[in-house]
Structure formats: C-alpha cells, structure tokens
N, C-alpha and C positions, 0 to 999 in steps of 0.2 A: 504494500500500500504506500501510498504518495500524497502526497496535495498537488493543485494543479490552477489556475488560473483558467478563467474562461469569460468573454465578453460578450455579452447578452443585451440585443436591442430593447429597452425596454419603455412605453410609453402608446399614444394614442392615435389614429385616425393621421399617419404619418408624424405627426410629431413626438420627438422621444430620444432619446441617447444611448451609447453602448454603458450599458452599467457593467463592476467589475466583480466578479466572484472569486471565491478561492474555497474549490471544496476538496474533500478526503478522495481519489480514486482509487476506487480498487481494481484488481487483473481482470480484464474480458468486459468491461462495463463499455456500453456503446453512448455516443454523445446523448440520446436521449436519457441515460439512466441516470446521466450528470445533469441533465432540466429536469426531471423529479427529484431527485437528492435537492437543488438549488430551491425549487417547491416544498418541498418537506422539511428542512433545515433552517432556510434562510428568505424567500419569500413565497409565501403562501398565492399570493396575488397574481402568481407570472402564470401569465397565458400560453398555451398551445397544444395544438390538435396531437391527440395519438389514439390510434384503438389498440390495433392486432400486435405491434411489438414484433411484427415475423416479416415483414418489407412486401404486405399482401394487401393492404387496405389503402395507401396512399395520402395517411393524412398528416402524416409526420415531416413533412416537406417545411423545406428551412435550407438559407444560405451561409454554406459552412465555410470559413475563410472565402469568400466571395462565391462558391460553387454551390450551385444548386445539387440537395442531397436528399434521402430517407434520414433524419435522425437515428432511427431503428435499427438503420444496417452500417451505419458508420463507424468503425472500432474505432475508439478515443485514441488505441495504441499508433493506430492508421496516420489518424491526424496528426499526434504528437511526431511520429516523421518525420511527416509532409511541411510541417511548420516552422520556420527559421529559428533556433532558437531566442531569440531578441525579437522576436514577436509574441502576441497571446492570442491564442485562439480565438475569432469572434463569429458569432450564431447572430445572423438578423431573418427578418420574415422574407419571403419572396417578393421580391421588387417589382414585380410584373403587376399584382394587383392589388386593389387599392386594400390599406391597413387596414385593420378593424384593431385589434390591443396585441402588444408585444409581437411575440411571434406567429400572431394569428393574419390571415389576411380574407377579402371576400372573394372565392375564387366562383360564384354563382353565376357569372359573366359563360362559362365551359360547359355548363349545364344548358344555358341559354341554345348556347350551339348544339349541342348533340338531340335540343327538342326540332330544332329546324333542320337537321338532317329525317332526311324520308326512310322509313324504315323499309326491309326488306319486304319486296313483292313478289313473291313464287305462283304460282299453281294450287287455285283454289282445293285438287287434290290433295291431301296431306301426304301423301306415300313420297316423299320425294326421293327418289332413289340419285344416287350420282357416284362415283369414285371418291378412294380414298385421298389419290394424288389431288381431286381437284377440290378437296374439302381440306387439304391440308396446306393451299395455300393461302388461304383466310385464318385457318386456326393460329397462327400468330398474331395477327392483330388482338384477339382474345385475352389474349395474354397482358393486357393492359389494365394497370391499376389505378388508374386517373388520377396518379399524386401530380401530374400536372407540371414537371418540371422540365416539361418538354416547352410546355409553353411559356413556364417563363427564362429559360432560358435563349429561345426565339427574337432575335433581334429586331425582328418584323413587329412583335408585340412589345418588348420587352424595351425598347429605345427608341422607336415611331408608332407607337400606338395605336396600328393600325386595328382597334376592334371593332370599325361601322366594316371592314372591306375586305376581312381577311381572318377565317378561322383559325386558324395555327395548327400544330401540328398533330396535338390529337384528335382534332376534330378530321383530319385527312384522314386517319389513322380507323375513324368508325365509319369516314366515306368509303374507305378501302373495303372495309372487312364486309359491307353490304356488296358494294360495287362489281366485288371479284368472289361475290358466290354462286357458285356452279348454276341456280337455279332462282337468281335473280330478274326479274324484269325488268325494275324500275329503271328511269332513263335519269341519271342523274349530272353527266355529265354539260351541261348549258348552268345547272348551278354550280358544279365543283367551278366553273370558268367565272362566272359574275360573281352570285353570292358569296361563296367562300373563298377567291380570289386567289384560286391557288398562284398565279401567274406572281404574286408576291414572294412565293419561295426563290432563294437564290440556291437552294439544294448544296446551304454550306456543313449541313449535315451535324452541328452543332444538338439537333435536337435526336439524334441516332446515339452520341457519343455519351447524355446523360442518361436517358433511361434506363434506369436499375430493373428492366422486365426484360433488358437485352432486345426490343425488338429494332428492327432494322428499318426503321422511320421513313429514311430517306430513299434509300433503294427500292424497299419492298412495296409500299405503299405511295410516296409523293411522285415519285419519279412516272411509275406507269400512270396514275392519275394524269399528270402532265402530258403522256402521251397520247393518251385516250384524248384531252382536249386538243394538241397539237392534229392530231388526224381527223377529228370532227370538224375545225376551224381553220386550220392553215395548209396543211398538206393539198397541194392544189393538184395533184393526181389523182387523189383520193376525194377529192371534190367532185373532178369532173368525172369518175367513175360513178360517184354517188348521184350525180347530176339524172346520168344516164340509164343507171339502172332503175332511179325513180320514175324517171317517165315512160320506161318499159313498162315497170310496172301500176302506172296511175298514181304514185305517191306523191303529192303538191308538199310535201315538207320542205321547209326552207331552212339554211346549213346558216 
C-alpha cells in the first residue's frame, strides 16, 4: 500500500476547479475504486456515474490525464506509468457535453440520435433465415456499450460542435448495424448523407482507437456507410447505370 495524489474536476454546470486529493492505494484498485475511496473518506458530495464495475455498462466515462476512458477498466498501476513523474494524475468529466456536477455530464443529446435512427425493416414473416457469415458482420456493432467516448472524443463534436448536422460516431455505428443486416429493407442511406452528415467524418479514426469494446469504428462501419452514399450520389457510372435500368424498369426515383 501507498498514498497517491489525484486531481478531481470538481464543481457545477461547467464551472468548477481540479481539487487535490491524497488517498491510501492499494494493489489492483482501478481509478474508479480511488473516486469511491475519495467518496467515502473525504467527500461524500463528488458526483459520478458507475453501475457494473466490469467495463459492460458505459457509464463510468471520464477524462483520465486528458484521454477519454472506462474509470472501471483503468489500472491506477497503468496510469501511474503513463504519468510523468512531476505530474499528478487529473480525472475531469467528458468535455464533449455539457456539465451537469463534477464528473457527471448530460450525454441525452446520443439518445436523441439513436431515436431518429429508423429501426430495422425485415419481412413481415418472422422466420428470417440468412447465414452465419452474413449475420456476423453486424454482430460487432453489438458489441457497443454507449459509454460514449467515441463521441466525445470526435473532433467533429468535440471542438466544432457540430450536433444540429452531424451524429458522431456511435450513432454511425447503430446506422451500420441496421444498415448491413442481411435482411434489412429500410433505405437509409439519403439520411446517413443529410441528417446525420456523415460527409463530416475525416475517417481520422481517433474514435476506433478509444473504444474499450475494440470495435473497429472507422473501417467497419463509417467507411462502407460512406461508400454506400458515394455510389448513390457521386459515382457517375453508377448513376447512369441506375438512370437506365430505372426507366427499363418504370422507376421515376430521383438519385
């Protein structure tokens, strides 16, 4: 066991300061085990989200020395590392959206988005039969725990505050997972291009590199979205192919 120094944003609706603590560590305790110690010891008052403790529920989300993290999954031993000696450790809320107290913030703006995504549209049949391969390239998306630190660490949101014109990354992320199932209808592509603006990814891949689900952000899901709108909208072979085979067949839709 040890003492350890730690700085903890604390205060209101954005206003507030790094206060400094000094508590007892012990082996194996992860950053959140040191904001309930700091709770239970020394202020009762300090805010922030956790449930599960197992990096499965996403609500533990906080900026650990500037990096967006799970508190839950962060070995203190990790950080002490990673930290210059002549530094101390500082814990503030996700910078992306707005305060509510200390390390709390309102991330309801994400929710907003995944109501105005269109849900999947199969085949009033329920038997939906399809492959394993073609069901297993959606099951990653799944895999997502909406701790959200994809989007705030998205420079699109996170530093031009693009949220009237542009959903971020996990909102791509449940575009996808409809989008690319085997037995989807819905046409969603005309909104992935306006509404949720995907054309504001620069595909710097920044939101692949923190998600603690491992899912592959950028590749697996933004990228082909992008394609999907590039071939509806710009590919001008693929226009006039589409041109032609709609007036074969009587289809007055306009590209």
């Amino acid at each position: 066991m040890s003492d350890i120094k730690l700085r903890v944003f604390r205060g209101q609706e954005g206003e507030g300061e790094l206060e400094e603590y000094e508590i007892e560590l012990d082996e194996g305790m992860v950053l959140l085990d040191c904001i309930h110690r700091i709770q239970h010891e020394q202020e009762p008052d300090l805010s922030c989200r956790w449930n599960c403790k197992a990096g499965k529920c996403g609500s533990c989300s906080a900026e650990i020395n500037g990096k967006a993290k799970l508190m839950c999954m962060t070995r203190m031993s990790d950080i002490i590392e990673e930290t210059p000696e002549d530094e101390v450790i500082t814990v503030r809320p996700m910078k992306t959206f707005p305060h509510v107290k200390d390390l709390v913030t309102d991330v309801s703006w994400n929710y907003e988005m995944a109501k105005a995504v269109a849900p999947i549209k199969g085949p009033e049949e329920p038997d939906w039969k399809f492959s394993q391969f073609e069901a297993k390239r959606a099951q990653e998306f799944r895999m997502c725990i909406e701790c959200y630190i994809c989007q705030d660490t998205c420079h699109v949101l996170r530093e031009y505050k693009k949220f009237d014109v542009f959903g971020g990354p996990r909102t791509m992320v449940r575009l996808a997972n409809f989008e690319m199932h085997p037995m989807d209808q819905e046409d969603r592509v005309p909104e992935i291009k306006d509404e949720f603006g995907i054309s504001y990814c620069n595909i710097t891949k920044c939101c692949t590199d923190v998600c603690p689900a491992g899912i592959n952000i950028t590749d697996n899901a933004i990228i082909p979205l992008k394609e999907r709108v590039v071939d509806r909208y710009y590919d001008p072979l693929k226009r006039i192919w589409r041109t032609i085979t709609d007036k074969a067949s009587g289809n007055t839709t306009r590209y």
